[in-house]
N, CA, C and O atoms as CSV, one atom per row, in Angstrom:
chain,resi,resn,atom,element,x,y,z
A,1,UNK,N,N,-13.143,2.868,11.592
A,1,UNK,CA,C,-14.085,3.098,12.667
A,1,UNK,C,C,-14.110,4.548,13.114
A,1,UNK,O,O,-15.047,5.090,13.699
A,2,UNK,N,N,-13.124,5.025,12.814
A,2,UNK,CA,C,-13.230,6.598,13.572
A,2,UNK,C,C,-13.288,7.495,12.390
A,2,UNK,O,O,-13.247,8.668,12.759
A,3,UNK,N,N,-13.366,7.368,11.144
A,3,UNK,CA,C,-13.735,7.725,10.216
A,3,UNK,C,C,-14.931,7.740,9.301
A,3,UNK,O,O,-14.934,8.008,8.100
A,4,UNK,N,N,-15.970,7.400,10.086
A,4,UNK,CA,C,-17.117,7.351,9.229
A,4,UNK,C,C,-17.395,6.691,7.976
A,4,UNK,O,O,-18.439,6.568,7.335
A,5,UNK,N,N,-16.435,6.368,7.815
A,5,UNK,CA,C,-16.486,5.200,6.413
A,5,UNK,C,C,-16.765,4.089,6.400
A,5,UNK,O,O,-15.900,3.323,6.826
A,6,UNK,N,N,-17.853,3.594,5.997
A,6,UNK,CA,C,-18.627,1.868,5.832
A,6,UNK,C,C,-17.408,1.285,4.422
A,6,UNK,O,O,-17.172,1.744,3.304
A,7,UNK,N,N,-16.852,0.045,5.219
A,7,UNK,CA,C,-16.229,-0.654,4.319
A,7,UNK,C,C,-16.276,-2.426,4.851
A,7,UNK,O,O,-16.652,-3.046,5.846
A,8,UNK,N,N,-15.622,-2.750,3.464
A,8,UNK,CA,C,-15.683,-4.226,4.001
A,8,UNK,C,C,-14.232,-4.667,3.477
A,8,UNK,O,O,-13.708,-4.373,2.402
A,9,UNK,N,N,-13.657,-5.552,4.657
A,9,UNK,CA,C,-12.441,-5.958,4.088
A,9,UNK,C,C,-11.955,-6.475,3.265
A,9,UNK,O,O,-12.715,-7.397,2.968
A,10,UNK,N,N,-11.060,-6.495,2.604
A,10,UNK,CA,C,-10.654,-7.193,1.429
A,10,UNK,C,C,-9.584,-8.173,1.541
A,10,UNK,O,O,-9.830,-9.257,1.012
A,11,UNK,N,N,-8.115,-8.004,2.275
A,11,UNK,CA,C,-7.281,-8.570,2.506
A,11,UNK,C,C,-6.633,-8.140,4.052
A,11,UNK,O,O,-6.614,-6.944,4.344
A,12,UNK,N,N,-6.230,-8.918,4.793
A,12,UNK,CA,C,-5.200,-8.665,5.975
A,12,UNK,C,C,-3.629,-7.890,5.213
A,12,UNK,O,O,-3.014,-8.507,4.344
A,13,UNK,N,N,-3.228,-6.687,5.641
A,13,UNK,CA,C,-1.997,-6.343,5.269
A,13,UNK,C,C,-0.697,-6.941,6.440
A,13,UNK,O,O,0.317,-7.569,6.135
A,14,UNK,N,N,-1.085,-6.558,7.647
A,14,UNK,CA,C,-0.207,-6.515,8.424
A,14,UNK,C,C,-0.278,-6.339,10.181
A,14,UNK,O,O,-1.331,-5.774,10.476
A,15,UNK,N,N,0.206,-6.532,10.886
A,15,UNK,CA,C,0.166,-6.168,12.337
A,15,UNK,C,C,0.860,-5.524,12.490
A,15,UNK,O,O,1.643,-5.379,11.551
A,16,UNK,N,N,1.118,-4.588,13.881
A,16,UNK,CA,C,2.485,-3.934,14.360
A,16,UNK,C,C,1.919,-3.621,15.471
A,16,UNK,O,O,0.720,-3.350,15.538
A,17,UNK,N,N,2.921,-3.621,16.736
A,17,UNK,CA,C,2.237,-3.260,18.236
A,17,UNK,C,C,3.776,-2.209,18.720
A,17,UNK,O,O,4.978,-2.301,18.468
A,18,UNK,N,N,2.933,-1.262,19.505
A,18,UNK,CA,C,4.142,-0.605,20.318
A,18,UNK,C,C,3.588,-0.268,21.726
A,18,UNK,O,O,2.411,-0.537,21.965
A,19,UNK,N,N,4.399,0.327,22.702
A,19,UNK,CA,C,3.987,0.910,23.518
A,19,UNK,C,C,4.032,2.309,23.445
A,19,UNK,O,O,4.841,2.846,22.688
A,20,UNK,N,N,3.021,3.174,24.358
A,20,UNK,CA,C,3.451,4.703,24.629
A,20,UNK,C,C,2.953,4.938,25.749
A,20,UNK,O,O,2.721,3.910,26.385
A,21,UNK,N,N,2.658,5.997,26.317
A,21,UNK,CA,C,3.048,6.930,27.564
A,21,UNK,C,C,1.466,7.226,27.553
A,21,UNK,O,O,1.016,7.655,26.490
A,22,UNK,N,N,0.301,6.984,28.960
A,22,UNK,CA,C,-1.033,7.828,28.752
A,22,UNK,C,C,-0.604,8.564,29.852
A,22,UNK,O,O,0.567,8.908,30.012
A,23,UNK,N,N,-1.740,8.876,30.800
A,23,UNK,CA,C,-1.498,9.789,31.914
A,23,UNK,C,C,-1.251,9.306,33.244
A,23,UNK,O,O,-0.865,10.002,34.183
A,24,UNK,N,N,-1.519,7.961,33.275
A,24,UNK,CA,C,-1.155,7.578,34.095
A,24,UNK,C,C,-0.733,6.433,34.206
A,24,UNK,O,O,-0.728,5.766,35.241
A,25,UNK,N,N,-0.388,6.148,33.265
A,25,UNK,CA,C,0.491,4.287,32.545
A,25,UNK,C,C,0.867,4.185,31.415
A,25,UNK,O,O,0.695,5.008,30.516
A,26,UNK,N,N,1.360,3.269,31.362
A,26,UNK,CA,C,2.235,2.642,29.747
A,26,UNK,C,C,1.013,1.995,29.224
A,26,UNK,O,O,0.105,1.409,29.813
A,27,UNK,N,N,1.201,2.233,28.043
A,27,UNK,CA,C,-0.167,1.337,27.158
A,27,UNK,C,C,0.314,0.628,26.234
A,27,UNK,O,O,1.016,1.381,25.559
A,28,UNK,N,N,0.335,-0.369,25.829
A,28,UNK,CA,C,0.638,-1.502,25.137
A,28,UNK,C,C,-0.684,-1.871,23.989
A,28,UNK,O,O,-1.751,-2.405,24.290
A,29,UNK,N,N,-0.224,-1.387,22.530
A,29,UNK,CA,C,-1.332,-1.552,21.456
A,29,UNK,C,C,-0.853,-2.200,20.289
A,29,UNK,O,O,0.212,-2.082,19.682
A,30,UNK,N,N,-2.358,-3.266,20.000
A,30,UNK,CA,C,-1.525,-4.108,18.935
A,30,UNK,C,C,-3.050,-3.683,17.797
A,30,UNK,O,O,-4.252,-3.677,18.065
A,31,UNK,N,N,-2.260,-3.352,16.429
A,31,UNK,CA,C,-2.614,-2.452,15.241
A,31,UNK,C,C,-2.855,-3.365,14.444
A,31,UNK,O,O,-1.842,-4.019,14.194
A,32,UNK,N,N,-4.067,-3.822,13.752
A,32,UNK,CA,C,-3.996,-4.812,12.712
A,32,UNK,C,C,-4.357,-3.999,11.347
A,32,UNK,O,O,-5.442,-3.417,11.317
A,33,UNK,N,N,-3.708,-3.950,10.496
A,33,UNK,CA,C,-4.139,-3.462,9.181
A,33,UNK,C,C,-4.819,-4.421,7.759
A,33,UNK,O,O,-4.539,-5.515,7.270
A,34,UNK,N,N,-5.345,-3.862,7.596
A,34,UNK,CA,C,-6.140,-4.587,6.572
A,34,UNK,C,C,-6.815,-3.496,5.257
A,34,UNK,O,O,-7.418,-2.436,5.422
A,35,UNK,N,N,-6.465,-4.183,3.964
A,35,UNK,CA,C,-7.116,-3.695,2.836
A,35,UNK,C,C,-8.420,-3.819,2.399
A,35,UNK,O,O,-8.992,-4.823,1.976
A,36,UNK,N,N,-8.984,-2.266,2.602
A,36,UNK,CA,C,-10.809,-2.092,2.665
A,36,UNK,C,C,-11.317,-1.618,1.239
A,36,UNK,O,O,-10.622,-0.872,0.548
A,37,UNK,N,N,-12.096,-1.908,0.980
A,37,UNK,CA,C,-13.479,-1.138,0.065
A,37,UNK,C,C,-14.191,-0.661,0.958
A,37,UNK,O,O,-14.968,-1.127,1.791
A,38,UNK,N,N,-13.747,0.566,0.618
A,38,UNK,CA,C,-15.235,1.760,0.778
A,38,UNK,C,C,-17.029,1.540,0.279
A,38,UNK,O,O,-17.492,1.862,-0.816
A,39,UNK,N,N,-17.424,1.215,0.875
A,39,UNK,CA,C,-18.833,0.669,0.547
A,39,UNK,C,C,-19.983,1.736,0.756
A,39,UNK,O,O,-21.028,1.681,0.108
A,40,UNK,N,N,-19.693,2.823,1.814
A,40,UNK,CA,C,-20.820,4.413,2.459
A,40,UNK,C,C,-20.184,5.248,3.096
A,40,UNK,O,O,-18.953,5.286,3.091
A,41,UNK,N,N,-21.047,6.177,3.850
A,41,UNK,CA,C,-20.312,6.641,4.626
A,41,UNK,C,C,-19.992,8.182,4.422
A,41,UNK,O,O,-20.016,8.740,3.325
A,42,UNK,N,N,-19.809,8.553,5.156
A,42,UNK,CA,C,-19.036,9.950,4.850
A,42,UNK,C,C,-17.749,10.437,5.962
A,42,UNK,O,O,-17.789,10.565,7.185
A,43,UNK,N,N,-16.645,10.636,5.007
A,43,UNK,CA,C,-15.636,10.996,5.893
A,43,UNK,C,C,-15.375,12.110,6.636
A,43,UNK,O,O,-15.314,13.228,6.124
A,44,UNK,N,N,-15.146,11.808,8.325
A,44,UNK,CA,C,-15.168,12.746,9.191
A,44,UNK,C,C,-14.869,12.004,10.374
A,44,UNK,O,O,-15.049,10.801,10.562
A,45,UNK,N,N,-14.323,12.977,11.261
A,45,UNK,CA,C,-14.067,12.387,12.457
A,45,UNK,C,C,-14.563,12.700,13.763
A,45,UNK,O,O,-14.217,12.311,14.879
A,46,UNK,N,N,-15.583,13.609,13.317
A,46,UNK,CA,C,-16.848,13.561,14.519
A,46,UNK,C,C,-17.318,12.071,14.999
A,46,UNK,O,O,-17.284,12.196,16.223
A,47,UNK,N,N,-17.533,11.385,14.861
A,47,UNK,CA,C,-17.857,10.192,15.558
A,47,UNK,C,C,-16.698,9.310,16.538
A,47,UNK,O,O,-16.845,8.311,17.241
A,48,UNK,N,N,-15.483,10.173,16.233
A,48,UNK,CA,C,-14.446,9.308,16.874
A,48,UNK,C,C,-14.868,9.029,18.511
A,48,UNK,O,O,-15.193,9.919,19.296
A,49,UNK,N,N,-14.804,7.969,18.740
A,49,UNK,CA,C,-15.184,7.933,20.564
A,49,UNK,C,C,-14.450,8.499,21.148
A,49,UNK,O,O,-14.851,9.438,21.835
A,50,UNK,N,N,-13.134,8.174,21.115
A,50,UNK,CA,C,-11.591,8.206,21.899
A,50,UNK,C,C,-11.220,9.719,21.470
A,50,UNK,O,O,-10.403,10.221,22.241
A,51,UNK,N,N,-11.663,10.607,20.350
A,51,UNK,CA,C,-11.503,11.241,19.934
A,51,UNK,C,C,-9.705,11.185,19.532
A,51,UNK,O,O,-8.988,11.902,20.230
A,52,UNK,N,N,-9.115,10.442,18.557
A,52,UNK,CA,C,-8.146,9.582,18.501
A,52,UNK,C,C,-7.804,10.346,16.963
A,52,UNK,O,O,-6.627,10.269,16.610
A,53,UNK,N,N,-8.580,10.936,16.214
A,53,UNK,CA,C,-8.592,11.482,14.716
A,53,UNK,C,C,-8.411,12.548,15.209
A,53,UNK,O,O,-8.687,12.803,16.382
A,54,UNK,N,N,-7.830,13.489,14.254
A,54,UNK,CA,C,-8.005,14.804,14.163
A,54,UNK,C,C,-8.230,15.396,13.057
A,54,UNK,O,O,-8.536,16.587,12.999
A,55,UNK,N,N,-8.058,14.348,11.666
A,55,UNK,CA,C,-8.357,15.040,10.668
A,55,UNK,C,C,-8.751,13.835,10.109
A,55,UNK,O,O,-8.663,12.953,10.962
A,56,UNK,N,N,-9.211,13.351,8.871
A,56,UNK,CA,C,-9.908,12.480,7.872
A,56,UNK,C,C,-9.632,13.135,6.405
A,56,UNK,O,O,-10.015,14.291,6.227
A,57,UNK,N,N,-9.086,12.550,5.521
A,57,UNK,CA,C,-9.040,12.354,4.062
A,57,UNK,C,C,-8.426,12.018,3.130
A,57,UNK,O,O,-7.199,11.944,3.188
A,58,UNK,N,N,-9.127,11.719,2.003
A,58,UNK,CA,C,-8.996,10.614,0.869
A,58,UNK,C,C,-6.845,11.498,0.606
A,58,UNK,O,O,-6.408,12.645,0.516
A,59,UNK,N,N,-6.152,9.944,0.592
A,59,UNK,CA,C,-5.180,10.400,-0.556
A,59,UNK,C,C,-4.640,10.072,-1.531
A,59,UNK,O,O,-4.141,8.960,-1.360
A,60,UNK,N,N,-4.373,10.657,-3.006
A,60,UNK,CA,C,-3.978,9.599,-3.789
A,60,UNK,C,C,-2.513,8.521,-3.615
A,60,UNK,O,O,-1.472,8.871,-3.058
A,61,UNK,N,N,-2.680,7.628,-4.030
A,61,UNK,CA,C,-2.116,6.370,-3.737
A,61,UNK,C,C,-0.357,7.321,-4.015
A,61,UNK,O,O,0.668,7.121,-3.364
A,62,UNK,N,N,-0.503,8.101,-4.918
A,62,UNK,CA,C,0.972,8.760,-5.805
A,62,UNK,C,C,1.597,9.690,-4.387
A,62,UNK,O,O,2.787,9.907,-4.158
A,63,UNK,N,N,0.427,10.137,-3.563
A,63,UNK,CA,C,1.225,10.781,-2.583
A,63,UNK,C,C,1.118,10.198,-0.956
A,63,UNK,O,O,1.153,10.953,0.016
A,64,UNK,N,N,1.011,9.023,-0.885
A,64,UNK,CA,C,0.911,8.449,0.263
A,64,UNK,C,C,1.969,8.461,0.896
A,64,UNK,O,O,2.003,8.988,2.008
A,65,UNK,N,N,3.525,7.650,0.106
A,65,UNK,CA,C,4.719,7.910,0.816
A,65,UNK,C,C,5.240,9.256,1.426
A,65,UNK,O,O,6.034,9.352,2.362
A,66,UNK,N,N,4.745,10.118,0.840
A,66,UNK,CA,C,4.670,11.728,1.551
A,66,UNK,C,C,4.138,11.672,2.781
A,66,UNK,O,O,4.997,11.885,3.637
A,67,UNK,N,N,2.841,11.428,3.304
A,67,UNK,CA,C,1.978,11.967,3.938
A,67,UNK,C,C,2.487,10.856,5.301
A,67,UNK,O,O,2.871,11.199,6.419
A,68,UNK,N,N,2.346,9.597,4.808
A,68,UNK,CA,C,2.953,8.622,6.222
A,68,UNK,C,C,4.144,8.827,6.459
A,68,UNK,O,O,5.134,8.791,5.727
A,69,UNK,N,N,3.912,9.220,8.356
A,69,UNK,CA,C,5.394,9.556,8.820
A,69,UNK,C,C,6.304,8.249,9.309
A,69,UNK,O,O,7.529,8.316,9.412
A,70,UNK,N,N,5.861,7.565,9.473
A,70,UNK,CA,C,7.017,6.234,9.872
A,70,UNK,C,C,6.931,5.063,8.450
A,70,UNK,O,O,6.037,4.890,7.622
A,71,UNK,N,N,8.367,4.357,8.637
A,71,UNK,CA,C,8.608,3.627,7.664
A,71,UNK,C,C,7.870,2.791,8.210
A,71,UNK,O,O,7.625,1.986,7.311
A,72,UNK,N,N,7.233,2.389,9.340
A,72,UNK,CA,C,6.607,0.893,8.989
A,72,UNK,C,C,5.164,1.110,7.898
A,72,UNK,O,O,4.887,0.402,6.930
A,73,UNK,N,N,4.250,2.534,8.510
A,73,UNK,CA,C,3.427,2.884,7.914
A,73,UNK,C,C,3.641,2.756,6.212
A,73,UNK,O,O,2.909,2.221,5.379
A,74,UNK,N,N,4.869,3.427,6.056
A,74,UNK,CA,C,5.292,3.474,4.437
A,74,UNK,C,C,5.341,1.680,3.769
A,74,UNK,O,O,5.028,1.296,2.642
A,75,UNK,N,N,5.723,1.075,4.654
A,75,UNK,CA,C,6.174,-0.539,3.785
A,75,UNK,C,C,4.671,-1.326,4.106
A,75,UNK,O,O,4.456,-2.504,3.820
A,76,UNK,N,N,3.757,-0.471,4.716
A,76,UNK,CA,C,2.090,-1.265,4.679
A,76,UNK,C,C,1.556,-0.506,3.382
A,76,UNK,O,O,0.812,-1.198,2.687
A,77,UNK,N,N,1.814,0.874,2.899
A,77,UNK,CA,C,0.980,1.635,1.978
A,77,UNK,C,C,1.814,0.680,0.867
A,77,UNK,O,O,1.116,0.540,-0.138
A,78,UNK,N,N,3.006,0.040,0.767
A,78,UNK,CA,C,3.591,-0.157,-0.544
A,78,UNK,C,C,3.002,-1.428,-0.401
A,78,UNK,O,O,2.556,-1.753,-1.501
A,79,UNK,N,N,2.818,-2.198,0.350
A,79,UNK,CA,C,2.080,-3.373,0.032
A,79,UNK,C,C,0.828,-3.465,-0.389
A,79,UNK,O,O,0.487,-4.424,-1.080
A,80,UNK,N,N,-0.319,-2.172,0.077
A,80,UNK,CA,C,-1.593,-2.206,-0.301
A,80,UNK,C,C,-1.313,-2.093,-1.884
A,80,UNK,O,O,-1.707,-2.904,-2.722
A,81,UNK,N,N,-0.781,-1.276,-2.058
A,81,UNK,CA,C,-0.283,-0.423,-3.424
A,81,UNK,C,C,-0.268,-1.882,-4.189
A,81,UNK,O,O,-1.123,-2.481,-4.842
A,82,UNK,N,N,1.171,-2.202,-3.792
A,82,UNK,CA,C,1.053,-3.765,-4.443
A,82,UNK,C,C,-0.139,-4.464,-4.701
A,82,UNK,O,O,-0.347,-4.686,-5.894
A,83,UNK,N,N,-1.039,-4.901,-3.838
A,83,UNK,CA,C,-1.976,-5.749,-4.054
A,83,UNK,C,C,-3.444,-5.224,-4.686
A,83,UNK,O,O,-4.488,-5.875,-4.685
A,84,UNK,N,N,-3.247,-3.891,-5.219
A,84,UNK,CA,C,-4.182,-3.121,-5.542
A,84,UNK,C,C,-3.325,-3.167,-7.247
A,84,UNK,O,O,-3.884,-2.879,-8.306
A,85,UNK,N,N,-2.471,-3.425,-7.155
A,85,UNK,CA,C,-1.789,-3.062,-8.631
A,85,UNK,C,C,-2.433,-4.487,-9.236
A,85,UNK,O,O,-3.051,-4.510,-10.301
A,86,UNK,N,N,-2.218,-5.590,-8.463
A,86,UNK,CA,C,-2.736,-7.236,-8.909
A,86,UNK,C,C,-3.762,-7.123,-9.170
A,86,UNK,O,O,-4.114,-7.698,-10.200
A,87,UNK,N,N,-4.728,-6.387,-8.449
A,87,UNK,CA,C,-6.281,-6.895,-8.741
A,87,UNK,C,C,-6.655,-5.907,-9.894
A,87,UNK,O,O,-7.578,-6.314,-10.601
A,88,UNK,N,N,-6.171,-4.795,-10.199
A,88,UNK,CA,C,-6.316,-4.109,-11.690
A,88,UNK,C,C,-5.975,-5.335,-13.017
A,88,UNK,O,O,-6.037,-4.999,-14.200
């Protein structure tokens, strides 16, 4: 959604919720992940509402564990990975 990219889902990966700190309360967010096809679109993060992006782009699958900074992020990319390896 904050990426300009038209997709349609393919599979549910995962949930994860945390709290953090806004400006004037605790915020409590629950994250659902899911495996997409890219269907249009062009990537960018001018449309973000929340302005919540700061950057947008494609990475290959070989350098994902690089680029995601938390392990939960890392054990959702190895599962897409996984289920992208099945459907080849």
């Amino acid at each position: 959604e904050e990426t300009g990219i038209e997709c349609r889902p393919v599979r549910y990966l995962s949930s994860m919720d945390y709290w953090f700190s806004g400006t004037d309360r605790r915020v409590h967010k629950v994250v659902h992940h899911f495996l997409l096809e890219a269907t249009g679109g062009q990537l960018t993060v001018e449309n973000d509402p929340d302005r919540e992006a700061c950057t947008a782009q494609w990475v290959p699958l070989s350098l994902l564990d690089k680029r995601l900074a938390f392990p939960a992020e890392r054990r959702i990319g190895a599962l897409a990975r996984k289920m992208l390896e099945v459907r080849s």
